[in-house]
DRENDREN-978726 format. One record per atom (N, C-alpha, C, CB): atom name; x, y, z. Coordinates in pm, whole numbers, plus 50000, padded with zeros to 5 digits. Atoms other than C-alpha are relative to their C-alpha. Glycine has a CB too. Example, Ala and Ser with C-alpha at 12.3 -4.5 7.8 and 13.67 -1.06 7.14 Angstrom:
R   atom       u       v       w
R      N   50089   49881   50000
R     CA   51230   49550   50780
R      C   50090   50120   50000
R     CB   49901   50003   50125
R      N   49918   49881   49994
R     CA   51367   49894   50714
R      C   49923   50109   50073
R     CB   50041   50046   49858
# end
This chain:
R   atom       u       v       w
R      N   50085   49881   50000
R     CA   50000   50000   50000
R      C   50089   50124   50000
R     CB   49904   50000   50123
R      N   49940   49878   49987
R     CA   50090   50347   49927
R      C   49968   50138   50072
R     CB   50011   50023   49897
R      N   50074   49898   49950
R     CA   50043   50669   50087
R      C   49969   50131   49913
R     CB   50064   50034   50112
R      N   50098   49966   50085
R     CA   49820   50920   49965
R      C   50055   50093   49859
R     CB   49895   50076   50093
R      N   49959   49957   50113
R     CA   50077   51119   49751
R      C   50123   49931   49901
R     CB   50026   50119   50036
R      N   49909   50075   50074
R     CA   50310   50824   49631
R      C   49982   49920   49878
R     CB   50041   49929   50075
R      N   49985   50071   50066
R     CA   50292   50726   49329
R      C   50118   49958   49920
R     CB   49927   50020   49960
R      N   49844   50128   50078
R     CA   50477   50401   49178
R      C   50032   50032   49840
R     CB   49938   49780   49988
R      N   50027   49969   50123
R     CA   50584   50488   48826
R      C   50001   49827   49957
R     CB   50115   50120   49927
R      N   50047   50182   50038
R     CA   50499   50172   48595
R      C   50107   49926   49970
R     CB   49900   49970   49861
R      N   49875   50010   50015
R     CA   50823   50141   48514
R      C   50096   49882   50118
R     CB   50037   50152   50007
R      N   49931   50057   49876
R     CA   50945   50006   48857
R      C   49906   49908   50067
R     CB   50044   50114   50103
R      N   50084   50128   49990
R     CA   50627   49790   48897
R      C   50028   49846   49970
R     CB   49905   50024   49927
R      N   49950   50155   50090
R     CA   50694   49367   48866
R      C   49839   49997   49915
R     CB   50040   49805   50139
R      N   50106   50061   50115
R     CA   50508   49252   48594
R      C   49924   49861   50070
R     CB   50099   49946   49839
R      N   50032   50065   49943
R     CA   50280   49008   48772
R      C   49885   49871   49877
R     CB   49954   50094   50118
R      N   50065   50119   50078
R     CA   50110   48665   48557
R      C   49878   50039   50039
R     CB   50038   49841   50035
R      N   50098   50005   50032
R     CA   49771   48753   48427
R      C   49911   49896   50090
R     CB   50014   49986   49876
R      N   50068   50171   49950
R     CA   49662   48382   48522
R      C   50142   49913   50120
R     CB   49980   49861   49787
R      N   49904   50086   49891
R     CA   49881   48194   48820
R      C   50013   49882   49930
R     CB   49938   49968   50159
R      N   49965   50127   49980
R     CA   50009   47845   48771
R      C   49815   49866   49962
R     CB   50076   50013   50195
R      N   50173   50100   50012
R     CA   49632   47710   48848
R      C   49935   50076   49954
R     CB   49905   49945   50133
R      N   50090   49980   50101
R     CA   49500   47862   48602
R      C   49874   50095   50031
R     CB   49957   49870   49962
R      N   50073   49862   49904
R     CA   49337   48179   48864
R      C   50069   50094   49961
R     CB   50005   50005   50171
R      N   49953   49877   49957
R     CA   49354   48485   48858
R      C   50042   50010   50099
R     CB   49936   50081   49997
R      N   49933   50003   49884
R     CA   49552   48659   49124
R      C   49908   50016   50106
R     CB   50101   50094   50003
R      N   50129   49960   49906
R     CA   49335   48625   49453
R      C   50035   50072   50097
R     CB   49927   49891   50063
R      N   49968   49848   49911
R     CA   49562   48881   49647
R      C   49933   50100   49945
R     CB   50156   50056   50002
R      N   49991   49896   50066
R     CA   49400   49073   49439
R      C   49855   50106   50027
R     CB   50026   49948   49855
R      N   50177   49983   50013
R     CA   49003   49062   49500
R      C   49998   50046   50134
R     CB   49883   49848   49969
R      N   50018   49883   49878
R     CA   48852   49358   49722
R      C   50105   50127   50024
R     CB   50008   49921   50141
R      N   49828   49905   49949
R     CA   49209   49532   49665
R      C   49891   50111   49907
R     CB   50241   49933   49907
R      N   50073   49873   50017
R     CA   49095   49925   49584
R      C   50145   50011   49930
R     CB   49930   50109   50139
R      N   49860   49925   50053
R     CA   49391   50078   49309
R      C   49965   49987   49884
R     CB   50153   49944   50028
R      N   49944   49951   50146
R     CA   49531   50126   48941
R      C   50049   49886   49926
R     CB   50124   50107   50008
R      N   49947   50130   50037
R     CA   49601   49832   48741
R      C   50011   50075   49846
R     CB   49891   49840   50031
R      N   49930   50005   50154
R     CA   49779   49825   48360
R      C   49995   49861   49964
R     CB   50167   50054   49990
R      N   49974   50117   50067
R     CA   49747   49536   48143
R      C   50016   50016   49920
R     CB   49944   49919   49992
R      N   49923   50044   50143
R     CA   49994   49376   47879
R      C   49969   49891   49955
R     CB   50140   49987   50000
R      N   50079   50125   50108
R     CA   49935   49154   47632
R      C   50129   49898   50017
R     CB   49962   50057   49789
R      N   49882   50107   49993
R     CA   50175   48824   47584
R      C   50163   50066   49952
R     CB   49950   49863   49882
R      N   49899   49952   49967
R     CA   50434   49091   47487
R      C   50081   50104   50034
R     CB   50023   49975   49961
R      N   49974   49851   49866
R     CA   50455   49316   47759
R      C   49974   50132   49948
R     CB   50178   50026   50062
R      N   50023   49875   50036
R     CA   50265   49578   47538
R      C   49911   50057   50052
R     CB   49986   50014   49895
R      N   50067   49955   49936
R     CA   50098   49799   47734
R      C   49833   50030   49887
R     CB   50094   50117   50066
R      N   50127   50038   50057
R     CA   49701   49757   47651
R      C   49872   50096   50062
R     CB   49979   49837   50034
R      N   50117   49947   49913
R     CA   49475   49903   47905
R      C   50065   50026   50113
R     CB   49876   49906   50026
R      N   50010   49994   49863
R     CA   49504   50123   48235
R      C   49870   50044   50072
R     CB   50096   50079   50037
R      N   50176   49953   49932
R     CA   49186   50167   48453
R      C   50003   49976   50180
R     CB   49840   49852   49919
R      N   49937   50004   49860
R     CA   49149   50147   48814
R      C   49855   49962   50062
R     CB   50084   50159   50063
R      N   50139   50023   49920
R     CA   48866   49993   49043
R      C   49979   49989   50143
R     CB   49946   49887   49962
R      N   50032   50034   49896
R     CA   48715   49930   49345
R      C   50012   49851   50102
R     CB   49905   50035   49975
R      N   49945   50161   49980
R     CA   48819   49543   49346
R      C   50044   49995   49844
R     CB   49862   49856   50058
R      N   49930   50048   50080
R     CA   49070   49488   49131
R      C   49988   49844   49914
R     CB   50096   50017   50069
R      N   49972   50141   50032
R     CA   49024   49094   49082
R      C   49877   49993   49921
R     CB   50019   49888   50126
R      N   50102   50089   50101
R     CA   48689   49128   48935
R      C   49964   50082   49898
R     CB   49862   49946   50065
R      N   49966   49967   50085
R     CA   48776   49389   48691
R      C   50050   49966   49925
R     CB   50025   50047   50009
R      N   49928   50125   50075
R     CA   49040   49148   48610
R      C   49925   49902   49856
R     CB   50020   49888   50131
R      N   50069   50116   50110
R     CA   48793   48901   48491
R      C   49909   50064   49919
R     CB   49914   49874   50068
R      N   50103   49912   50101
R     CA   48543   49145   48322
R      C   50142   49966   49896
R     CB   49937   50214   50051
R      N   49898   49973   50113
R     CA   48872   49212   48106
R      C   50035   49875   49925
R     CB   50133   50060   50057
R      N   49960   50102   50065
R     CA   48969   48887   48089
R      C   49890   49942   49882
R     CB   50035   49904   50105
R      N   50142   50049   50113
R     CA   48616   48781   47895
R      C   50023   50095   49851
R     CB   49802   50060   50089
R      N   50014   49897   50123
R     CA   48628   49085   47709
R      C   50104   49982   49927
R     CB   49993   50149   50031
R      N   49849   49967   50075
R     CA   48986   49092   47555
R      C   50066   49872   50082
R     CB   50089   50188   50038
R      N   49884   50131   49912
R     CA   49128   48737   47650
R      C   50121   49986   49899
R     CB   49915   49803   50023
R      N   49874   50005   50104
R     CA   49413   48743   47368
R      C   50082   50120   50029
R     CB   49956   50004   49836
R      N   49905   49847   49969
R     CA   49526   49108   47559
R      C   50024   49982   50120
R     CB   49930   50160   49984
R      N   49991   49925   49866
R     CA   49520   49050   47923
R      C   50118   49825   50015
R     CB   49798   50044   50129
R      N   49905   50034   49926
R     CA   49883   48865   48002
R      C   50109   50015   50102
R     CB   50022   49983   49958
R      N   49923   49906   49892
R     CA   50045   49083   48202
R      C   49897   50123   50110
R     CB   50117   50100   49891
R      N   50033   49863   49969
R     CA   49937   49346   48461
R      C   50092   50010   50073
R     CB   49875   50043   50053
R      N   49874   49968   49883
R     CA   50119   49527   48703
R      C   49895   50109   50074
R     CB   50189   50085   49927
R      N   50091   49959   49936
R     CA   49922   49679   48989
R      C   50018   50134   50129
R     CB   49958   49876   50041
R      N   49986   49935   49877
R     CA   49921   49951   49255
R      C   49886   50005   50090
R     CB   50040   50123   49976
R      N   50140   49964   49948
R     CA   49674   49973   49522
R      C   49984   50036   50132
R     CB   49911   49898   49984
R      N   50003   49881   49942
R     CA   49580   50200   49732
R      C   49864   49962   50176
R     CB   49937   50130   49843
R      N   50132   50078   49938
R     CA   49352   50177   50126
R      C   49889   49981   50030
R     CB   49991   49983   50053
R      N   50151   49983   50045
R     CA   49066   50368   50045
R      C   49959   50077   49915
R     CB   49925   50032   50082
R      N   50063   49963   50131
R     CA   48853   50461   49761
R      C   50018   50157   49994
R     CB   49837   49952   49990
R      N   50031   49864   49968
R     CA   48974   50807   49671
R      C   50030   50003   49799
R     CB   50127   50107   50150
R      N   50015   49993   50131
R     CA   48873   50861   49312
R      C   50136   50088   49899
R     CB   49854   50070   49994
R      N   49862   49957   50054
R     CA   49142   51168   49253
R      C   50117   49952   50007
R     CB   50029   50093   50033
R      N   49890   50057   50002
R     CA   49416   51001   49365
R      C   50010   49851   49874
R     CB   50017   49967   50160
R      N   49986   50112   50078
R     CA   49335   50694   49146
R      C   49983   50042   49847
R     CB   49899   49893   50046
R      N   49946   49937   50119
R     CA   49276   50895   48855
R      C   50151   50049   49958
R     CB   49930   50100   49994
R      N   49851   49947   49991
R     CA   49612   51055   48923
R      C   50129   49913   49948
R     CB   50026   50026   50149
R      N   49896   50106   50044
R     CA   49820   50763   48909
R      C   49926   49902   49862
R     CB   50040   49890   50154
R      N   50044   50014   50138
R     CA   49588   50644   48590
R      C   50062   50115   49935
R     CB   49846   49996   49981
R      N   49975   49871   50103
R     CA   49700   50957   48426
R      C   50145   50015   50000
R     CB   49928   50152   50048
R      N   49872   49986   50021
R     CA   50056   50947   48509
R      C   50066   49896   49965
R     CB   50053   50045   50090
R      N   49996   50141   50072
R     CA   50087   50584   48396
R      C   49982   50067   49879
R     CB   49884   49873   50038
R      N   50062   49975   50204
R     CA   49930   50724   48016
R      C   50110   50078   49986
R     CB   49814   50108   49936
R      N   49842   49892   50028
R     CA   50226   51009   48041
R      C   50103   49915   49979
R     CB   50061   50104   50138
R      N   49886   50044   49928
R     CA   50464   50790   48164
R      C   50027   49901   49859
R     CB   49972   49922   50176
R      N   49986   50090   50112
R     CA   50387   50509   47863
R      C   50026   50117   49880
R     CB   49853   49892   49979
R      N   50014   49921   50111
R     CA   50391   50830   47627
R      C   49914   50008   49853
R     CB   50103   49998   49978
R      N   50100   50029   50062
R     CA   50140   50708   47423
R      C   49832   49947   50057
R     CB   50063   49918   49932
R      N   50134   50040   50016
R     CA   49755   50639   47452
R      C   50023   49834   49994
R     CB   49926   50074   49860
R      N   50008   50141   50005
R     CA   49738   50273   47554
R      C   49815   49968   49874
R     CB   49992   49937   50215
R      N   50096   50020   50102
R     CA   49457   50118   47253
R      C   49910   49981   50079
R     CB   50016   49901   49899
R      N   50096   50048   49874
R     CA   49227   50006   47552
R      C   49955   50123   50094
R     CB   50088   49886   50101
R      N   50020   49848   49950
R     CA   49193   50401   47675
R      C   49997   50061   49894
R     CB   50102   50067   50090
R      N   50014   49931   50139
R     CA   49207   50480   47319
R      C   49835   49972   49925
R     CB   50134   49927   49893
R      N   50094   50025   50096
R     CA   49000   50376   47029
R      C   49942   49883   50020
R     CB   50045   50006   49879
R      N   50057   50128   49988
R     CA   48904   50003   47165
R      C   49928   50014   50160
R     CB   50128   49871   49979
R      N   50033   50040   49852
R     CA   48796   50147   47518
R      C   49846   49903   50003
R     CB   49982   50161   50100
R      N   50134   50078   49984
R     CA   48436   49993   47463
R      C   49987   49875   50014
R     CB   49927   50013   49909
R      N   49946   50186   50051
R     CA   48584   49623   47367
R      C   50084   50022   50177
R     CB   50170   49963   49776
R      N   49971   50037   49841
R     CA   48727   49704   47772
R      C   49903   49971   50094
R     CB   50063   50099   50065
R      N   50092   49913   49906
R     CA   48454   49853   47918
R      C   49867   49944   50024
R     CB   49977   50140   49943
R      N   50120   49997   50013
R     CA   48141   49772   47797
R      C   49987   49855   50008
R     CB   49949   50074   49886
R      N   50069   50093   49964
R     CA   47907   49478   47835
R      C   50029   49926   49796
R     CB   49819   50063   50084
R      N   50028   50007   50119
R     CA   47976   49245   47494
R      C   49901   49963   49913
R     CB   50060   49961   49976
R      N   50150   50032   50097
R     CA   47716   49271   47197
R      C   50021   49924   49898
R     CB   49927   50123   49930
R      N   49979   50172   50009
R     CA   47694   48959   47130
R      C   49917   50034   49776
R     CB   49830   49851   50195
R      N   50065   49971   50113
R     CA   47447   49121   46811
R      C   50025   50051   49836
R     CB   49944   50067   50047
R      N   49903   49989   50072
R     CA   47724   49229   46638
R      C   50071   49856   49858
R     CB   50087   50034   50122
R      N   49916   50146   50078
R     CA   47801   48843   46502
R      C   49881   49955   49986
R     CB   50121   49879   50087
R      N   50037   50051   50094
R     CA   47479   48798   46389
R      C   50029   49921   49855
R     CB   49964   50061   49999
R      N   49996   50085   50165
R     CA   47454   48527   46063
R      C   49871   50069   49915
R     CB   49965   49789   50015
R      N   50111   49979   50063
R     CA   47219   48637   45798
R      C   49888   49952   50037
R     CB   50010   49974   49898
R      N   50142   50062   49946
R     CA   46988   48388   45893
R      C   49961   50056   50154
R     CB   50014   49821   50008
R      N   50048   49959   49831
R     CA   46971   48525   46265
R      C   49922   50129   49964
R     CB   50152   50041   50132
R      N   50083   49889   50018
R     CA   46911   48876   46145
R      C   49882   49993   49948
R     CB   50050   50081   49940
R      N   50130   49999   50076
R     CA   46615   48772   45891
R      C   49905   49934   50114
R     CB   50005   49908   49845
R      N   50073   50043   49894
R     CA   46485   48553   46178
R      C   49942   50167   50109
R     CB   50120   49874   50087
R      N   49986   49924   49922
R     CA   46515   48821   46378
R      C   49900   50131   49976
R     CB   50131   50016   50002
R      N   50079   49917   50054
R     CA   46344   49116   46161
R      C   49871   49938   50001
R     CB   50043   50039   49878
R      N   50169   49994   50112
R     CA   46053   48904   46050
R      C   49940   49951   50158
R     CB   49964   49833   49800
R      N   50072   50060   49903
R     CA   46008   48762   46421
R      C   49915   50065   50132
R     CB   50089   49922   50041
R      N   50062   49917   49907
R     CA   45780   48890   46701
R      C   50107   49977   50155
R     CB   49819   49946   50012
R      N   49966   49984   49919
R     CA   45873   49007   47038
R      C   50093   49889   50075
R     CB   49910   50039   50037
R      N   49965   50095   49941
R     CA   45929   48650   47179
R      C   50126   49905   49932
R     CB   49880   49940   50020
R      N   49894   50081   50174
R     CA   46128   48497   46837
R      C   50099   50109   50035
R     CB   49912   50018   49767
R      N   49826   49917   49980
R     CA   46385   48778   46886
R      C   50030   50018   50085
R     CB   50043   50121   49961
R      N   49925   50013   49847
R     CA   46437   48752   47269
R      C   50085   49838   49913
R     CB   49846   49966   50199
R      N   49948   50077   50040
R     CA   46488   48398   47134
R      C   50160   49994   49903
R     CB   49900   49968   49959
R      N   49901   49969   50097
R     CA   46704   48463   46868
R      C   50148   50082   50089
R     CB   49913   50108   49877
R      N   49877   49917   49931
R     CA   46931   48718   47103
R      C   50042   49916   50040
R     CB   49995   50103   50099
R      N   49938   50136   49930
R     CA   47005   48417   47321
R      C   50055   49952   49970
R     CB   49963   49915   50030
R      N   49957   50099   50101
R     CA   47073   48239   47062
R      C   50141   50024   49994
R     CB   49929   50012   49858
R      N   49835   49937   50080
R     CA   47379   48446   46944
R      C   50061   49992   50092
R     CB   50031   50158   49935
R      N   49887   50003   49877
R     CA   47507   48518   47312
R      C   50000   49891   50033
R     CB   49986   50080   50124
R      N   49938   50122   49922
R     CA   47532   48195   47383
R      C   50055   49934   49893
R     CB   49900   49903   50088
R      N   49941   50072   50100
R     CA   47716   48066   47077
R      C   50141   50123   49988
R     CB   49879   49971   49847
R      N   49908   49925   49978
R     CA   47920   48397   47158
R      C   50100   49949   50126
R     CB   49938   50124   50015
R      N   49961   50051   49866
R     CA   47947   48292   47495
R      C   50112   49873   50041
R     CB   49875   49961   50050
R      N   49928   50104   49988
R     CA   48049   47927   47422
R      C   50170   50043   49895
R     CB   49888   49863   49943
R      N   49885   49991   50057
R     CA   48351   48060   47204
R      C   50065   50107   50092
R     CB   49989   50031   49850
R      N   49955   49961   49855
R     CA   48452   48293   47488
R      C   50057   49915   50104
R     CB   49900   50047   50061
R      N   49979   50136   49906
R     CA   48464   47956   47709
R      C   50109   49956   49950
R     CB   49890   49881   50001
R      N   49850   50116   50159
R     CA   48696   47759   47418
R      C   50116   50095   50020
R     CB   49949   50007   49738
R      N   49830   49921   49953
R     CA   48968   48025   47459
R      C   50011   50035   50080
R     CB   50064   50102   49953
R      N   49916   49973   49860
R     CA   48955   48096   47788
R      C   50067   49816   50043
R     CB   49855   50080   50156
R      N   49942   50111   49948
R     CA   49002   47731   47858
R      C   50087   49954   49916
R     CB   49918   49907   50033
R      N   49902   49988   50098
R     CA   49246   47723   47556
R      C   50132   50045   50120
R     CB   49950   50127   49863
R      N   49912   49997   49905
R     CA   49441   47943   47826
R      C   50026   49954   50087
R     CB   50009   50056   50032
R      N   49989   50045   49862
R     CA   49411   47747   48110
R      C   49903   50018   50086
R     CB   50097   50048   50057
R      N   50055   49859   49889
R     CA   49173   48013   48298
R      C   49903   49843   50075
R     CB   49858   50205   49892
R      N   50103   50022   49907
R     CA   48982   47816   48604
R      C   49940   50024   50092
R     CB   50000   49952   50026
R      N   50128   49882   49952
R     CA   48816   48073   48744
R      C   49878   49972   49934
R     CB   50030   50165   49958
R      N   50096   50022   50041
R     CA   48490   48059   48751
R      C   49917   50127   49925
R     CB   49950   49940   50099
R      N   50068   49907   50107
R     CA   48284   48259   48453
R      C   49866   49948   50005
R     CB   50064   49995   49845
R      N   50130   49967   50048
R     CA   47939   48341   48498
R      C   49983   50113   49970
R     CB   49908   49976   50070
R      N   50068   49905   50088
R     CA   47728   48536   48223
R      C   49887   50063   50135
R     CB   49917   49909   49839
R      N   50164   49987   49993
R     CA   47434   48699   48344
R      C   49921   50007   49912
R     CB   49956   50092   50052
R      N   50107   50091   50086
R     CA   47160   48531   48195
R      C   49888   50087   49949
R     CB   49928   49878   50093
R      N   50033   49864   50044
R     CA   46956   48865   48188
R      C   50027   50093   49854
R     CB   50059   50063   50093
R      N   49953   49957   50103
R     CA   47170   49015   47970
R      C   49973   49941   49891
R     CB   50104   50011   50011
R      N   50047   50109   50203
R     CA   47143   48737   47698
R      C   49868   50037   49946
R     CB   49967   49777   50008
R      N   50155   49967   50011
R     CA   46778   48861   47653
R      C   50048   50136   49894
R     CB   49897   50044   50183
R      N   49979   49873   50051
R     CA   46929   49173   47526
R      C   50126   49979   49861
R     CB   50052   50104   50143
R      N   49881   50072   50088
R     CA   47217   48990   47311
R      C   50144   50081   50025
R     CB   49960   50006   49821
R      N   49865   49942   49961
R     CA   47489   49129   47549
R      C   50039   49895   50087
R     CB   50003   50150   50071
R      N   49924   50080   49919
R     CA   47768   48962   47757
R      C   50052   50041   50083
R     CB   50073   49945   49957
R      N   49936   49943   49861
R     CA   47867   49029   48117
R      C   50013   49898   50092
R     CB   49915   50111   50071
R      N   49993   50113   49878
R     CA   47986   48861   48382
R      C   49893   50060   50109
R     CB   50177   49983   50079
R      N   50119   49987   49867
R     CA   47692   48833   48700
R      C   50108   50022   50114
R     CB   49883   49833   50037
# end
């Protein structure tokens, strides 16, 4: 832990394994309040953001962008003070001298819930247009969970055995989030 005007530059941070050994995320990590950076498999800086529990930001990311999140490196801080965690987000983006792509032009593919509606097949969309209210809840489902199951296939491609639940809610809407 740091105090309230220290910040670590990223530089002097260890690069800490995405996924441990067993195939977890780090569980020092969950409930931790701070600034996290993630690199991809080669140590290119990808995304910095900062939360309120670190570990289950982690896994949002990990769903969302599992071919980007191999590295992070973390600071964290002992209570929720928004400026300060912006602060050291912002001097991390200086510090890399460039706009990480994940604070850039892909922040939504970090951030956001995935739309699964996007990978419609022709046949889903025509289903979809010509079908009533109940046929295109159907149909949304449909996609997020054929999104969903290829989400599964490469996380367990990596190893990951953490546990991944969707909320099932969401699929109604043909988005993807972890519950």
């Amino acid at each position: 832990m740091v105090s309230e005007t220290q910040i670590s530059s990223l530089a002097e941070l260890d690069y800490i394994p995405y996924l441990e050994e067993t195939g977890n995320l780090p569980e020092q990590l969950q409930g931790k309040i701070g600034v996290y950076a993630i690199f991809d498999s080669d140590k290119t800086l990808q995304f910095i953001n900062y939360s309120r529990d670190i570990y289950l930001s982690l896994k949002q990311h990990l769903v969302r962008q599992p071919e980007s999140c191999y590295w992070i490196k973390v600071q964290t801080i002992d209570r929720p003070n928004r400026t300060q965690l912006e602060n050291i987000r912002e001097a991390w983006i200086q510090e890399n001298g460039t706009m990480p792509i994940g604070n850039g032009t892909d922040e939504a593919a970090w951030t956001q819930p995935i739309d699964a509606k996007l990978t419609m097949t022709d046949q889903e969309k025509e289903s979809y247009e010509k079908g009533d209210g109940l046929t295109q809840v159907k149909v949304l489902k449909q996609v997020a969970r054929r999104v969903e199951a290829k989400i599964l296939e490469t996380l367990k491609y990596r190893g990951v055995q953490t546990e991944i639940r969707f909320n099932p809610k969401l699929k109604e809407n043909g988005l993807l989030d972890l519950k």
